[in-house]
TIMI-2910 file (N, C-alpha, C, CB; in pm, 1 decimal, decimal comma, always signed):
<rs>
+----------+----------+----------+----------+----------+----------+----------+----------+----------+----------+----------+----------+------+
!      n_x !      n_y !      n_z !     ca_x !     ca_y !     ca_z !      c_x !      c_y !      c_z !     cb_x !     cb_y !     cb_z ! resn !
+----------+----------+----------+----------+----------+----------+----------+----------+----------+----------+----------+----------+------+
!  +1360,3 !  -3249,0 !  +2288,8 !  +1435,1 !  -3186,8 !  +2181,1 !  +1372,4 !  -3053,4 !  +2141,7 !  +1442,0 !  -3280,2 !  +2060,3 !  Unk !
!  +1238,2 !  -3090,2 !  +2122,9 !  +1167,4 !  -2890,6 !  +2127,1 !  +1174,4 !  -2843,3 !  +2180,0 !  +1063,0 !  -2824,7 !  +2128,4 !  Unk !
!  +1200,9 !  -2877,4 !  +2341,6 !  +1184,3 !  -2760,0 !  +2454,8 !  +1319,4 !  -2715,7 !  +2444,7 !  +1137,9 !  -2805,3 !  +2621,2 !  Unk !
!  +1464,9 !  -2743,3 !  +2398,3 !  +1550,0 !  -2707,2 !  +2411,9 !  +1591,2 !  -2591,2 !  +2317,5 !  +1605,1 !  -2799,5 !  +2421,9 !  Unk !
!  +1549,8 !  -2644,1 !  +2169,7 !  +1523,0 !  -2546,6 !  +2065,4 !  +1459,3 !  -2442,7 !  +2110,5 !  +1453,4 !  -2593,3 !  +1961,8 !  Unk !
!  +1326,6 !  -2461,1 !  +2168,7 !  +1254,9 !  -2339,4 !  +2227,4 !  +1340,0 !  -2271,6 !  +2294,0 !  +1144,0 !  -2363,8 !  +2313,5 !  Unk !
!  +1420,1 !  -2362,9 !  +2419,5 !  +1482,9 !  -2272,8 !  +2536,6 !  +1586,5 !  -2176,8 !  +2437,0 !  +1580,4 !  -2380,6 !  +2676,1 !  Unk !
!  +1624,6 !  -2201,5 !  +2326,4 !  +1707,0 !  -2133,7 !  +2311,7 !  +1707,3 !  -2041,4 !  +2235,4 !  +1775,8 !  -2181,8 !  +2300,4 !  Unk !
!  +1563,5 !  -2049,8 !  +2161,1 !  +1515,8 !  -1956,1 !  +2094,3 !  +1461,2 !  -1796,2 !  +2214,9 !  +1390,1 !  -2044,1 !  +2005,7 !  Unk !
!  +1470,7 !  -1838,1 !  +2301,2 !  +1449,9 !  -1733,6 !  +2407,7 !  +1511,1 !  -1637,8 !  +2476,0 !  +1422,9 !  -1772,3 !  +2480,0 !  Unk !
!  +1618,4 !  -1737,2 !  +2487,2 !  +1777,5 !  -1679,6 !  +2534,2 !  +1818,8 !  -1607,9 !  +2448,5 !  +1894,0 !  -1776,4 !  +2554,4 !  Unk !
!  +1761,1 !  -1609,2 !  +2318,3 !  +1877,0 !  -1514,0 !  +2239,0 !  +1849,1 !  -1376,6 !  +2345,5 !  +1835,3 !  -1475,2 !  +2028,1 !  Unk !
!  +1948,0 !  -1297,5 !  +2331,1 !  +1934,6 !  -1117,3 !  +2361,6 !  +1861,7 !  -1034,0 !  +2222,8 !  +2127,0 !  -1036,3 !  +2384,0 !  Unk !
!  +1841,7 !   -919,7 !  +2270,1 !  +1781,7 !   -814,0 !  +2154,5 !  +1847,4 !   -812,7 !  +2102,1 !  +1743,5 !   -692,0 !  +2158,2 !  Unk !
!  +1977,2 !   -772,4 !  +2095,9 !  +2079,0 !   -687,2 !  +2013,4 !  +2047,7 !   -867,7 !  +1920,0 !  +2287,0 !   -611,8 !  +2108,6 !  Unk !
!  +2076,1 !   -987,5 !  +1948,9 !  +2102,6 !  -1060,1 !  +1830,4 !  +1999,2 !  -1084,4 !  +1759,6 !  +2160,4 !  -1170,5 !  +1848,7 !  Unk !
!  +1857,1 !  -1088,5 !  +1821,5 !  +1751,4 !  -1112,6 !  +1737,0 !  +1729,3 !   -970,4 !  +1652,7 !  +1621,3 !  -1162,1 !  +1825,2 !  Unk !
!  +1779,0 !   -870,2 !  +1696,4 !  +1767,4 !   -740,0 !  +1591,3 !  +1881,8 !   -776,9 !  +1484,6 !  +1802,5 !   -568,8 !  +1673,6 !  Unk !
!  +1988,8 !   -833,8 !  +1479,7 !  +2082,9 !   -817,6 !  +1364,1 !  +2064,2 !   -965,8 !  +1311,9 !  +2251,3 !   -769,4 !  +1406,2 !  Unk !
!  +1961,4 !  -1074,7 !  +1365,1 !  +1867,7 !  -1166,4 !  +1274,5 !  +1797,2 !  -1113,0 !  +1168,9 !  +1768,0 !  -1226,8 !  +1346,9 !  Unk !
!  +1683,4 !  -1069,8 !  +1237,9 !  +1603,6 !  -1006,3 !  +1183,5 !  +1621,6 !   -928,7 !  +1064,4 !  +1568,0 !   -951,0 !  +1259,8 !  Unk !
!  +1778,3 !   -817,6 !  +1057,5 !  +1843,2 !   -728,5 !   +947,3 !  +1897,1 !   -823,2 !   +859,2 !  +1957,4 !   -625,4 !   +996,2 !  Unk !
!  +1966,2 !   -950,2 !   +898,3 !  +2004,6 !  -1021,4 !   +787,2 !  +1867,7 !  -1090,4 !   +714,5 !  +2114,9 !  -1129,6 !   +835,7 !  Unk !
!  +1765,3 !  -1103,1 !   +779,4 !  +1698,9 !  -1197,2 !   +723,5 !  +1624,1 !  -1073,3 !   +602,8 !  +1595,0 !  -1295,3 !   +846,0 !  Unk !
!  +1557,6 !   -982,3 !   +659,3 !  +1540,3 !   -860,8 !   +567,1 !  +1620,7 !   -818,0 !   +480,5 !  +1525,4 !   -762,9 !   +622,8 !  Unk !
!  +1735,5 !   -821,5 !   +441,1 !  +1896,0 !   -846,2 !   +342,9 !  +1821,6 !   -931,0 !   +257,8 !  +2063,7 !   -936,6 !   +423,2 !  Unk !
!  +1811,1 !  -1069,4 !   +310,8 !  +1795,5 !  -1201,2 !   +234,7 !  +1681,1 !  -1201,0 !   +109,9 !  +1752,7 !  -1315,7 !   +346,8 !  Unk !
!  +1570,7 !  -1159,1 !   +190,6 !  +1483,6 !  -1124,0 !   +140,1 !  +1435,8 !   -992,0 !     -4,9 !  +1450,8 !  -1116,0 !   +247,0 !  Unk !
!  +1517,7 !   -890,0 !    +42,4 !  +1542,1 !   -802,5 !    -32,1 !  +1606,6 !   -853,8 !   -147,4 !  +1602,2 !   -713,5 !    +28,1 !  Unk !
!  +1716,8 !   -895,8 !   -130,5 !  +1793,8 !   -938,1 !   -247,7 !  +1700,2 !  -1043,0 !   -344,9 !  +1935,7 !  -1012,9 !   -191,6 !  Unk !
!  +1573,3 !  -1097,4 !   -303,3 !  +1532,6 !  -1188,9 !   -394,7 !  +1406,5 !  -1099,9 !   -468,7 !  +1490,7 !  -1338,5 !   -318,3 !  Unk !
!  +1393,7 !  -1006,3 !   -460,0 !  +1330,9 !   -889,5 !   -472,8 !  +1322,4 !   -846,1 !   -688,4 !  +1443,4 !   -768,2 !   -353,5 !  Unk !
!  +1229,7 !   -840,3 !   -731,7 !  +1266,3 !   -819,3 !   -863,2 !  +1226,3 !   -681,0 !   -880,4 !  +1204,8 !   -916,4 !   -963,1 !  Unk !
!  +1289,8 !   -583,5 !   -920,3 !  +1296,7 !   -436,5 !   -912,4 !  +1215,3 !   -395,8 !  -1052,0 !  +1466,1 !   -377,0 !   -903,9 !  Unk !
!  +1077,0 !   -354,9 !  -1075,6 !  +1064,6 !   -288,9 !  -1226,9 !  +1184,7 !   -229,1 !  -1246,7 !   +947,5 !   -176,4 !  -1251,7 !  Unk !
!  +1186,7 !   -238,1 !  -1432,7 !  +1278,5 !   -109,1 !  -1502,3 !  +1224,1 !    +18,6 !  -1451,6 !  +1270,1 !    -99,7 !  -1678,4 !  Unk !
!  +1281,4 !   +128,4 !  -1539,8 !  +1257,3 !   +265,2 !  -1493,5 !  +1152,0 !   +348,8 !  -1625,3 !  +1428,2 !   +344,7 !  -1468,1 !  Unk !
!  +1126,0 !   +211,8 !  -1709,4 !  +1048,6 !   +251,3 !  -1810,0 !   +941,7 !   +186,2 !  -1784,0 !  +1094,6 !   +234,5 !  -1935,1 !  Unk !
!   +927,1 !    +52,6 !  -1724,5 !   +818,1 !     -7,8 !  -1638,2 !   +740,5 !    +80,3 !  -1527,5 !   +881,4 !   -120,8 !  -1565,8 !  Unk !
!   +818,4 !   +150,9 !  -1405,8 !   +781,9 !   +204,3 !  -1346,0 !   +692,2 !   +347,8 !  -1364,0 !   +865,1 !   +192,2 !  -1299,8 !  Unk !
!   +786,8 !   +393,3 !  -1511,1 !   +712,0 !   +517,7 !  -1594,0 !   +559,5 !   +478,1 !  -1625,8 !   +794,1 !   +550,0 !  -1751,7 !  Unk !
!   +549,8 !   +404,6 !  -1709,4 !   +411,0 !   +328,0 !  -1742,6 !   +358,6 !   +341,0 !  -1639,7 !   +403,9 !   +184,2 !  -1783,3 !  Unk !
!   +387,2 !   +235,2 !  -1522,3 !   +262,4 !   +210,0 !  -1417,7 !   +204,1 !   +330,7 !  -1354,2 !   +306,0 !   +119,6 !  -1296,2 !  Unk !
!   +317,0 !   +470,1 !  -1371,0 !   +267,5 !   +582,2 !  -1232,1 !   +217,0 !   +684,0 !  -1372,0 !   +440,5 !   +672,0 !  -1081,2 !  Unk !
!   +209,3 !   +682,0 !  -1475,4 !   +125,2 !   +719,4 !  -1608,9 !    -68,3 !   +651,4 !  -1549,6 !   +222,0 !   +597,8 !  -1792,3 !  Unk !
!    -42,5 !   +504,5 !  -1555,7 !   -157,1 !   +485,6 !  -1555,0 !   -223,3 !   +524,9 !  -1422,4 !   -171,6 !   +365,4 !  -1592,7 !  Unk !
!   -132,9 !   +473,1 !  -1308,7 !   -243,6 !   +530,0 !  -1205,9 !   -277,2 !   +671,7 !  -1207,7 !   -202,8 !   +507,0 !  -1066,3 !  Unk !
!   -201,4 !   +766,1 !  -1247,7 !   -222,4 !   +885,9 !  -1237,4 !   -312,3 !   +916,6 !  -1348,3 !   -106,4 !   +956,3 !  -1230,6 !  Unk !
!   -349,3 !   +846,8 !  -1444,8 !   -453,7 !   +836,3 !  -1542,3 !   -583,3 !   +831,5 !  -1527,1 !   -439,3 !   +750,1 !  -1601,0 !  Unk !
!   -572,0 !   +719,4 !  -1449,4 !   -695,1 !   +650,9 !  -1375,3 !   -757,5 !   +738,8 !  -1221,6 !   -631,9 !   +481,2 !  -1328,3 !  Unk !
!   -657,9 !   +814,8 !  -1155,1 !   -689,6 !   +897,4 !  -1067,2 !   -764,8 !  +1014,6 !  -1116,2 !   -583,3 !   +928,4 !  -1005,3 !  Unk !
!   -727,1 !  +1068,0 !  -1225,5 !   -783,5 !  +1171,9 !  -1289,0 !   -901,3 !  +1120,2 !  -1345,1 !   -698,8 !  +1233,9 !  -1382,9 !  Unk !
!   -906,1 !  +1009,9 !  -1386,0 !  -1067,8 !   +957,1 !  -1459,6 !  -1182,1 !   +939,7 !  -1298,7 !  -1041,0 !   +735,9 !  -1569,6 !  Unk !
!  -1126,7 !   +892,0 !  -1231,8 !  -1208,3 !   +854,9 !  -1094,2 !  -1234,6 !   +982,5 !  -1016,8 !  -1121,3 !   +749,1 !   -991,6 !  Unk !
!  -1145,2 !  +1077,5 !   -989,7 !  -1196,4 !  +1243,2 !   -978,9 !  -1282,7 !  +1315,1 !  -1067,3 !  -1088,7 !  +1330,3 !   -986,8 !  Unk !
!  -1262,1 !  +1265,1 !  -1199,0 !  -1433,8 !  +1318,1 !  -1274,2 !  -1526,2 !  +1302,8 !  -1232,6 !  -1487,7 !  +1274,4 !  -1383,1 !  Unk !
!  -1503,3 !  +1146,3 !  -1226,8 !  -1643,3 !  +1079,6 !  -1235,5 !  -1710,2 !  +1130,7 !  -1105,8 !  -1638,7 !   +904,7 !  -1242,9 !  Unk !
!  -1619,6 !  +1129,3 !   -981,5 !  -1687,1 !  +1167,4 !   -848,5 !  -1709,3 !  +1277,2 !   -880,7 !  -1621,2 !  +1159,5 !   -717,3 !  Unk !
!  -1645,5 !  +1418,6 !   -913,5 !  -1723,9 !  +1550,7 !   -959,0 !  -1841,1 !  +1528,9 !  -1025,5 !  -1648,0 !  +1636,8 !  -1049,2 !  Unk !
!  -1847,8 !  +1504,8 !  -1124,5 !  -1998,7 !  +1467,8 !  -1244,9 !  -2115,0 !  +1394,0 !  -1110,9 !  -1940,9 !  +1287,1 !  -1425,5 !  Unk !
!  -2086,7 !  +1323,3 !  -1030,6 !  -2157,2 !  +1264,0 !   -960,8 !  -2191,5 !  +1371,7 !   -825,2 !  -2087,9 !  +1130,3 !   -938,4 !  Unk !
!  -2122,7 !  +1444,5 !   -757,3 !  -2158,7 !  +1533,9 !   -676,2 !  -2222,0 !  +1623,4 !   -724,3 !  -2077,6 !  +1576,3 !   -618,2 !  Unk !
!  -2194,2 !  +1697,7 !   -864,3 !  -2193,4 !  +1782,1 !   -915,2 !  -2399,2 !  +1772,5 !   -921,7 !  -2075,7 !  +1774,2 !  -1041,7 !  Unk !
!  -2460,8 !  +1639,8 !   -974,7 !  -2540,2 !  +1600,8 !  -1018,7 !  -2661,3 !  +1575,2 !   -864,7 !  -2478,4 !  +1490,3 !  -1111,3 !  Unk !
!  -2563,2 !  +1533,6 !   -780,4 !  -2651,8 !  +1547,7 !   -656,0 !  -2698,5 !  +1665,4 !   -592,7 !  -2596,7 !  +1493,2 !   -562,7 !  Unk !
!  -2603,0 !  +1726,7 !   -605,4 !  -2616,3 !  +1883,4 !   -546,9 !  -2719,4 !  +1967,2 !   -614,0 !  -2478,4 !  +1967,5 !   -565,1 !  Unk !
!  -2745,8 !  +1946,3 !   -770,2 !  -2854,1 !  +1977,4 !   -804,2 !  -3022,9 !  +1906,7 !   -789,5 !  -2813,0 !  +1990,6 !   -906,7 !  Unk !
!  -2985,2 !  +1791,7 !   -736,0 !  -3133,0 !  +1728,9 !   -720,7 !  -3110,7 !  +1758,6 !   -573,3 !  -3172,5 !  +1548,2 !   -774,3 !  Unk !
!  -3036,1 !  +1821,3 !   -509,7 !  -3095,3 !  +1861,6 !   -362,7 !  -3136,5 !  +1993,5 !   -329,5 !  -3001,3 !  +1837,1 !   -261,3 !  Unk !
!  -3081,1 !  +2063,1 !   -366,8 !  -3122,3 !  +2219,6 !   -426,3 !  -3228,3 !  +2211,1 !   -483,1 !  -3033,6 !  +2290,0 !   -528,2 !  Unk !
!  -3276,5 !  +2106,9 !   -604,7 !  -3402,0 !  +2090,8 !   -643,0 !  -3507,5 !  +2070,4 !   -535,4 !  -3401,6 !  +1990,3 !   -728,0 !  Unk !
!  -3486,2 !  +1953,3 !   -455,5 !  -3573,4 !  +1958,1 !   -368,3 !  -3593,4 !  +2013,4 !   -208,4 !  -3588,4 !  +1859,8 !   -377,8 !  Unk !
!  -3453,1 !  +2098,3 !   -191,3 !  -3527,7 !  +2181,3 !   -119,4 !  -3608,6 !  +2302,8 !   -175,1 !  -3448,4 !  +2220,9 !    -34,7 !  Unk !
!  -3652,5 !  +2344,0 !   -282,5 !  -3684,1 !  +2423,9 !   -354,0 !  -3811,3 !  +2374,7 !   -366,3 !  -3607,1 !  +2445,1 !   -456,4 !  Unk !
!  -3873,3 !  +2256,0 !   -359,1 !  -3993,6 !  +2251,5 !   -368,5 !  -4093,4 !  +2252,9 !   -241,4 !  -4004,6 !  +2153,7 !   -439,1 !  Unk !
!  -3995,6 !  +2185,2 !   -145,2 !  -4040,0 !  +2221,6 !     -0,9 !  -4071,4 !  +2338,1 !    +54,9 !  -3962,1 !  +2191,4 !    +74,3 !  Unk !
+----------+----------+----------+----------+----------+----------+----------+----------+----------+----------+----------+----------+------+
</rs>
């Protein structure tokens, strides 16, 4: 009984396992819960918040190395 299921899971052609595949991606989509557009506002606020806090911090931090290396090639 599996090998037949199998056999026939094989036989399909491209063209039908490609317009499987599109319905099953349909199926899927549709169960999909979409943020609002005031939800979505928020979230790309914060990351873009948080991108700008994490680009400081790496400046302040290069910024801070670059002087203790300059420092010590300066003593060498």
């Amino acid at each position: 009984m599996a090998k037949q299921i199998a056999d026939a899971e094989v036989k399909k052609t491209i063209p039908v396992r490609i317009k499987e595949f599109y319905q099953d991606v349909m199926v899927e989509m549709g169960k999909v819960t979409w943020p609002s557009r005031e939800e979505l506002k928020t979230s790309t606020s914060v990351v873009l918040l948080l991108l700008v806090i994490v680009a400081a911090i790496i400046y302040v931090y290069d910024f801070v190395f670059q002087i203790m290396v300059f420092g010590l090639f300066k003593l060498v």
